[in-house]
Each structure stands twice: as structure tokens, then as C-alpha cells.
C-alpha positions as CSV (number, residue, x, y, z in Angstrom):
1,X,-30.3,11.4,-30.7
2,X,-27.1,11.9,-29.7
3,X,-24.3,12.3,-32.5
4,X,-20.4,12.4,-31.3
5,X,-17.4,12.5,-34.1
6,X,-13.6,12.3,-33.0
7,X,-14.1,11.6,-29.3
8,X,-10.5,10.5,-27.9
9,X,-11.4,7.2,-26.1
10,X,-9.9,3.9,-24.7
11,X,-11.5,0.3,-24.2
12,X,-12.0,-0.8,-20.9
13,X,-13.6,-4.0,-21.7
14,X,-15.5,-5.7,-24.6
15,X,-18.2,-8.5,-24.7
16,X,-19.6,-10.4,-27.3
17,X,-22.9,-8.9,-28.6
18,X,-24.6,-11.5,-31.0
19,X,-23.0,-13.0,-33.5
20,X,-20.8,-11.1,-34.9
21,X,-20.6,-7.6,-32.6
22,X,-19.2,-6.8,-29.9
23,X,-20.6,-4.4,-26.7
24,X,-17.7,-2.5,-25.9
25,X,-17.1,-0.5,-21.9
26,X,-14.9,2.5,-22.9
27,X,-13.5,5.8,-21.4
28,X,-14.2,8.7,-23.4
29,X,-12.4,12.2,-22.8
30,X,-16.0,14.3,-22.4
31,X,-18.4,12.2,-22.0
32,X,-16.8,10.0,-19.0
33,X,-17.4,6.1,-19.0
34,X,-20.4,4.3,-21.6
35,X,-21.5,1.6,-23.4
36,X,-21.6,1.1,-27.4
37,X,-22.4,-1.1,-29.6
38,X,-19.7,-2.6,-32.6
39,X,-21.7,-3.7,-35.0
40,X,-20.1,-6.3,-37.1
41,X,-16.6,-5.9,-35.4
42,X,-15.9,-9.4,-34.8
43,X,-15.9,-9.9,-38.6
44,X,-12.3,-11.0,-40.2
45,X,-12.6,-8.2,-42.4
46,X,-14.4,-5.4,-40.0
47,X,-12.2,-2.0,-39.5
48,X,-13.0,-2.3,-36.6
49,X,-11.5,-5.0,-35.2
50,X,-8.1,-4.5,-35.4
51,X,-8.4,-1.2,-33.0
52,X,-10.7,-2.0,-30.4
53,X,-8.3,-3.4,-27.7
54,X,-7.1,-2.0,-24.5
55,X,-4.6,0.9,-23.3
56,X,-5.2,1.8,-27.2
57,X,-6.0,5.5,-27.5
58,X,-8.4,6.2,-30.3
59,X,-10.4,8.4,-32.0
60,X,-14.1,7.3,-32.3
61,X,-17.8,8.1,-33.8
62,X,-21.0,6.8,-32.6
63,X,-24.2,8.1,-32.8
64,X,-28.0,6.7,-31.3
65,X,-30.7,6.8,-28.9
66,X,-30.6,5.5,-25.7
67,X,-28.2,3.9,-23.4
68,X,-26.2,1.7,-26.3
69,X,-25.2,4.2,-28.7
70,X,-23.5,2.5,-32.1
71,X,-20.2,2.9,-32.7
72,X,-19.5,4.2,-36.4
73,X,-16.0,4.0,-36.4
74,X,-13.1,3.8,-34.5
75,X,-9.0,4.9,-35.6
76,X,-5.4,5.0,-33.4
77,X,-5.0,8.4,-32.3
78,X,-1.5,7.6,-31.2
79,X,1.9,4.3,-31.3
80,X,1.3,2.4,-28.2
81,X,3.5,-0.2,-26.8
82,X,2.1,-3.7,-26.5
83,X,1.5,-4.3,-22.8
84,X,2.6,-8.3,-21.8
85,X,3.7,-9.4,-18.6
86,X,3.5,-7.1,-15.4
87,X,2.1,-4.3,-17.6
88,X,-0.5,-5.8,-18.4
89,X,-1.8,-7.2,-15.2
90,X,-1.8,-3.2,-14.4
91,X,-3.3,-2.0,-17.3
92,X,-6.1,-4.8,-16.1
93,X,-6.5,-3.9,-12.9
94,X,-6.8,0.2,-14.0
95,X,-9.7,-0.5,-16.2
96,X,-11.2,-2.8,-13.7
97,X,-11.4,-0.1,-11.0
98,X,-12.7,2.6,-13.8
99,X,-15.5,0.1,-14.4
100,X,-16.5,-0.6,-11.4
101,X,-16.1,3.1,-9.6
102,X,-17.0,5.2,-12.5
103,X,-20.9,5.9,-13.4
104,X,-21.6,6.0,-17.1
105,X,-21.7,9.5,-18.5
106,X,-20.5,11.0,-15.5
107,X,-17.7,13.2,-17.7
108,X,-13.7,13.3,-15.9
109,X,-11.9,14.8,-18.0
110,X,-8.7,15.4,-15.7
111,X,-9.1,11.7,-14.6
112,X,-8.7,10.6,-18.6
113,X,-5.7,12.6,-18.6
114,X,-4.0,11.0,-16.0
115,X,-5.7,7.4,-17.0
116,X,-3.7,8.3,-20.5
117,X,-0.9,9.1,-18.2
118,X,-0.7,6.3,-16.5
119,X,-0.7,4.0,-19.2
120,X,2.7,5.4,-20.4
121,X,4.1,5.3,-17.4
122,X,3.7,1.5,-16.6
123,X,4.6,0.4,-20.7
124,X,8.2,1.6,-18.5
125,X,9.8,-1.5,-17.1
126,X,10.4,0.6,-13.9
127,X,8.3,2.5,-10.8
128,X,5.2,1.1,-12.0
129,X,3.8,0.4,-8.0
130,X,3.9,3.9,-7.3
131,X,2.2,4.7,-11.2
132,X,-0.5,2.9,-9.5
133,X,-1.0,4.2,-6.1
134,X,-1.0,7.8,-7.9
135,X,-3.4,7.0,-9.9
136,X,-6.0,5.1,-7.3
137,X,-5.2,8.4,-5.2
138,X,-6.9,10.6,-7.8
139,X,-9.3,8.2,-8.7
140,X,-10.4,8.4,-5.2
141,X,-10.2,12.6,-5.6
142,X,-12.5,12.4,-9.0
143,X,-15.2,10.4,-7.5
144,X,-15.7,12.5,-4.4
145,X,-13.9,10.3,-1.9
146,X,-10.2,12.7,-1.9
147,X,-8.0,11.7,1.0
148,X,-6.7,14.5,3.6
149,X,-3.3,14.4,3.6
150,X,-1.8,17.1,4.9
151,X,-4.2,18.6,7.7
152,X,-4.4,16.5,11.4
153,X,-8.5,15.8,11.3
154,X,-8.3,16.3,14.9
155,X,-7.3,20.0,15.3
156,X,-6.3,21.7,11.6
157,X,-3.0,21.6,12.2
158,X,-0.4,20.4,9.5
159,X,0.5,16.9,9.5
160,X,4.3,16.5,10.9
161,X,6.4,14.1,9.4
162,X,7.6,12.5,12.4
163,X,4.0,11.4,13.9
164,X,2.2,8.3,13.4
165,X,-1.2,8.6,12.5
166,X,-4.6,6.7,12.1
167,X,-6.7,7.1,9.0
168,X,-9.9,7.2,9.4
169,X,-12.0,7.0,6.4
170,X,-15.0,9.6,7.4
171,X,-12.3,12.1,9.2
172,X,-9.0,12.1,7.8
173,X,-5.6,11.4,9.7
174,X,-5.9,11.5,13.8
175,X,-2.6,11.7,15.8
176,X,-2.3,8.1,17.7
177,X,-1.9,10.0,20.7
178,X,-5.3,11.7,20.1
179,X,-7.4,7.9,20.7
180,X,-7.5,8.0,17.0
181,X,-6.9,3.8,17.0
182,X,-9.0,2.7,14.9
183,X,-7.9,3.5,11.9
184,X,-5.2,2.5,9.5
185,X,-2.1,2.9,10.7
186,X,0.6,5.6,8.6
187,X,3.1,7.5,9.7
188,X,3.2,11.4,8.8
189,X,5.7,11.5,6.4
190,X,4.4,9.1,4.2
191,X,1.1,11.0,3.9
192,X,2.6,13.6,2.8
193,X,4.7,11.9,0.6
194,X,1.2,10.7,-0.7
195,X,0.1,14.2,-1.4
196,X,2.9,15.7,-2.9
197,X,2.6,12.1,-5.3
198,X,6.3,11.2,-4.5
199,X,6.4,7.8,-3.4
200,X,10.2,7.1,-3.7
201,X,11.0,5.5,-0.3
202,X,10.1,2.2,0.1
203,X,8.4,2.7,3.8
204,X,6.2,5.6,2.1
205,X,5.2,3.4,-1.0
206,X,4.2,0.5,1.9
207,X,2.3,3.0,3.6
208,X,0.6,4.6,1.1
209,X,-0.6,0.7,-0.5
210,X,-2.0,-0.2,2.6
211,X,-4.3,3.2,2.9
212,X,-5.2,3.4,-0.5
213,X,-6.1,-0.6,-0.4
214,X,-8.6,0.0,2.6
215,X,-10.4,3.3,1.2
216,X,-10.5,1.7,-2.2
217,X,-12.5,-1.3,-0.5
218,X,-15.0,0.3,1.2
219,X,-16.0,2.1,-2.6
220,X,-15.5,-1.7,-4.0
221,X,-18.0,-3.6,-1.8
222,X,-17.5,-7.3,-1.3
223,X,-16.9,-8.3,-4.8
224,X,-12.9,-9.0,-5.4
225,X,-11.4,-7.6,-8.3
226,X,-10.8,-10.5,-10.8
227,X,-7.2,-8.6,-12.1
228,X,-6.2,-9.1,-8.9
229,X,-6.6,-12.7,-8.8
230,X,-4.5,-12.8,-12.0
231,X,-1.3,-12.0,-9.9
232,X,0.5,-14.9,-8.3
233,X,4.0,-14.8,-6.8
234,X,6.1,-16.3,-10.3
235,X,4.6,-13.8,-12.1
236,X,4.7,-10.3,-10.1
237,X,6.7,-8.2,-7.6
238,X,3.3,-7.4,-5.7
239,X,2.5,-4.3,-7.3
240,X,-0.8,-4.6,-7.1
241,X,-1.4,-7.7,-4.7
């Protein structure tokens, strides 16, 4: 039995789990990504209720056997700022990708860190597309799919700014020059722009969408992401179109 007292966590997601509970996805600092139970926590008066939502960090206790431990309780560990509009849409999509890339109690710690991160940057009204292709960058890193970006995959030597190079997902950047067509297109500056996480010039920010975009897919499979189909032109810049 498995017994766990002020574990800093967020939701990711939450179902309804008979009448009156809810089954609850969340993002625990140790113990990675799980499932637990809220017993009673769609109850007007439950405790519970009025802290389980998401970008929300929290301290929580649950304890059980199996795969759906219960959760015993659940508290603000810190003031957030209510996410509406294009924040929230990105706060969505973030805990869409942790459910569908992470594996339950596969601990990443560093990757909680930066989720928390994260989530203060975009409750900003500004810089929030590069927030996000940061953040998919070392998701990528933590699950064992990290991007070479400084290193030509065709003969060890540094990337240089001025080359363009194709991506390719199994090697790494190849010099255009090298036959290295077939994979995504990005110029050397902007992957190292990528690595250094400064994403500042519009070109680089472009760039660095349209790699991350086509790594992230081939971890995603064929099933879209439902946050992004949430974003239509009168109600985003693009940031995560």
C-alpha cells in the first residue's frame, strides 16, 4: 500500500467517477504522471472541490493499492492567476501533451519544474509562443527523444549559423548540401537559437514551430490534439496552431 502526504501536484484532467467523484489525471513532482480517485469531490460541500482545477499547484495526500490510489486531501500550495482567453488554450494544450507523452509513474522531476514554469510564464500577456516551444523542446529531452542542435549529424562539426539544414528525426541536422533533403527544413541559426532557448527573432520562433510540430507528431501518432482544435483565427495569434 502505497501512502504519499504533501506531494506538490497539478491537474491535468478530471472525469466523472460515479456519482458524486471524480477520477482525476495529475502531475505529481516525484512520482511523475497518475491516476486517483476524489471520492465525494463533486459534492457542493466537498473540500475538495473547490481546488481540483488546472494550472493550480497544490499540495496533496492519497494513499491505496493498485493503479487508482484515493486522494485524501488536496490544498493551494501557492496564488495563481485565473487563465481565460489565449492562456488558457495554452495551459490546455500543455496538459494535453503531458497526457498523452508521459507514462504513469514514470517520475520527471525537472520536467515539473519547468511545467510550473511554464504556467507562469504564459498567465503573462506577452512571449507566450516561444513559452511553448521551450517547453515542447524539453518535453521532447525528458522522454528520450532530445533534439541535436548544435552538432552537424553528418560530420560532428558545430552547426554554423549561416547554413541551412535538414532535420532528420533519427540523425539530427544534415547540411542541404550533404543530400540531407528530406528532412525538415531550418536554417543554422535558428537551431541554435533553439538550443540556447532564445527564440526572440521572428524567423527563429517560425523555425523552431515547424521542427518541434513534426518531431512532436511522430511521438503523437494519428490522433489530433483536441486543444488544438479549440483555436480558431478570432480567437488566437497562432501560438499553438
Amino acid at each position: 500500500m502505497i501512502r504519499i502526504s504533501q506531494e506538490p501536484a497539478f491537474v491535468l484532467h478530471h472525469y466523472s467517477y460515479g456519482e458524486t467523484s471524480l477520477l482525476l489525471e495529475i502531475f505529481t513532482r516525484q512520482h511523475g504522471r497518475l491516476g486517483v480517485v476524489a471520492k465525494g469531490a463533486r459534492r457542493a460541500r466537498s473540500p475538495l472541490r473547490s481546488a481540483l482545477i488546472p494550472f493550480q499547484l497544490l499540495t496533496v495526500n492519497y494513499s491505496g493499492r493498485g493503479e487508482l490510489p484515493t486522494l485524501a486531501a488536496a490544498e493551494p500550495a501557492a496564488a495563481t492567476t485565473p487563465f481565460i482567453g489565449e492562456a488558457l488554450y495554452c495551459g490546455l494544450y500543455l496538459n494535453e501533451l503531458l497526457l498523452r507523452l508521459l507514462h504513469r509513474h514514470d517520475p520527471h522531476e525537472h520536467l515539473f519544474q519547468s511545467y510550473a514554469e511554464t504556467l507562469n510564464h504564459l498567465s503573462g500577456n506577452s512571449g507566450r509562443e516561444a513559452t511553448l516551444r521551450v517547453f515542447e523542446k524539453r518535453l521532447l529531452e525528458e522522454i528520450g527523444y532530445g533534439l541535436v542542435l548544435t552538432r552537424d549529424s553528418h560530420n560532428g562539426s558545430p552547426v554554423q549559423p549561416d547554413l541551412e539544414y535538414c532535420y532528420v528525426p533519427e540523425r539530427g541536422p544534415l547540411p542541404v548540401d550533404s543530400g540531407g533533403e528530406s528532412g525538415i527544413r531550418v536554417r543554422g541559426r535558428s537551431l541554435l537559437a533553439l538550443a540556447r532557448e532564445e527564440l526572440g527573432d521572428p524567423d527563429a520562433l517560425r523555425e523552431a514551430k515547424r521542427l518541434l510540430r513534426g518531431l512532436l507528431a511522430r511521438q503523437l501518432g494519428n490522433k489530433p490534439l483536441m486543444s488544438r482544435q479549440l483555436f480558431h483565427p478570432e480567437r488566437t495569434t497562432g501560438t499553438v496552431e
